[in-house]
C-alpha positions in Angstrom: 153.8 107.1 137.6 151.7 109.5 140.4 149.1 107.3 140.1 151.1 104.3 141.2 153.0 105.9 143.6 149.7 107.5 145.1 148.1 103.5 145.2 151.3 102.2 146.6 151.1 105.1 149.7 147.5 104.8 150.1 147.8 100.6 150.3 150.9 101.3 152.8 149.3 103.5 155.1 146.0 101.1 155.0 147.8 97.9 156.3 150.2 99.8 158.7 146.9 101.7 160.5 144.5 99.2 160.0 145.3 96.7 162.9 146.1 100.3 165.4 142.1 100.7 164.7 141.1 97.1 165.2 143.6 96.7 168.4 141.8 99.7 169.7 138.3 98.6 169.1 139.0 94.8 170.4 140.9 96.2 173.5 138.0 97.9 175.4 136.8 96.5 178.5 133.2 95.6 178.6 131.1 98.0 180.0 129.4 97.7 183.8 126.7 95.7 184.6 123.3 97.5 185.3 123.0 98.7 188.9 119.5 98.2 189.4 117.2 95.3 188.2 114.5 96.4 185.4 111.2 95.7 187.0 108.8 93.7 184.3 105.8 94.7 186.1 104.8 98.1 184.6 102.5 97.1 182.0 102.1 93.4 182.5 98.9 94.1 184.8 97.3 96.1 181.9 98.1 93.9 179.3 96.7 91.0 181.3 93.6 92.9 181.5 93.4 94.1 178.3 93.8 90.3 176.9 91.0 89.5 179.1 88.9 92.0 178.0 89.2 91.5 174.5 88.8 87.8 174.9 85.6 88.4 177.2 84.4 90.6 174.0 85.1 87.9 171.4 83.2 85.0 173.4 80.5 87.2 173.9 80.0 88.1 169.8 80.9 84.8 169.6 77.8 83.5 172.1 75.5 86.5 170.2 76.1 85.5 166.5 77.9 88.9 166.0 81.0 86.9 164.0 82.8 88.8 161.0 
């Protein structure tokens, strides 16, 4: 008899609070944009180069007869 009284309580108490959490969650406002712009440019150069480099390397073992 505990035990169904317990279920029943537990079950009420889920669907009354249940949408109170989900109203709260949905309701926020979206947060602020970013104030300044993200600059791409940090390690693009070095990544260029590096590219180039390890092309350079390739073509060269390549041109050599050094291939794995």
């Amino acid at each position: 008899m505990m035990k169904k009284l317990y279920t029943v309580l537990i079950l009420f108490l889920l669907v009354f609070f249940c949408p109170v959490f989900l109203s709260s969650v949905i309701g926020q406002p979206p947060p602020p944009p970013p104030v300044e712009d993200i600059p791409i440019d940090g390690g693009l150069g070095f990544l260029l180069v590096a590219g180039m480099a390890y092309g350079a390397k390739r073509l060269h073992d390549k041109k050599n007869g050094k291939q794995k």
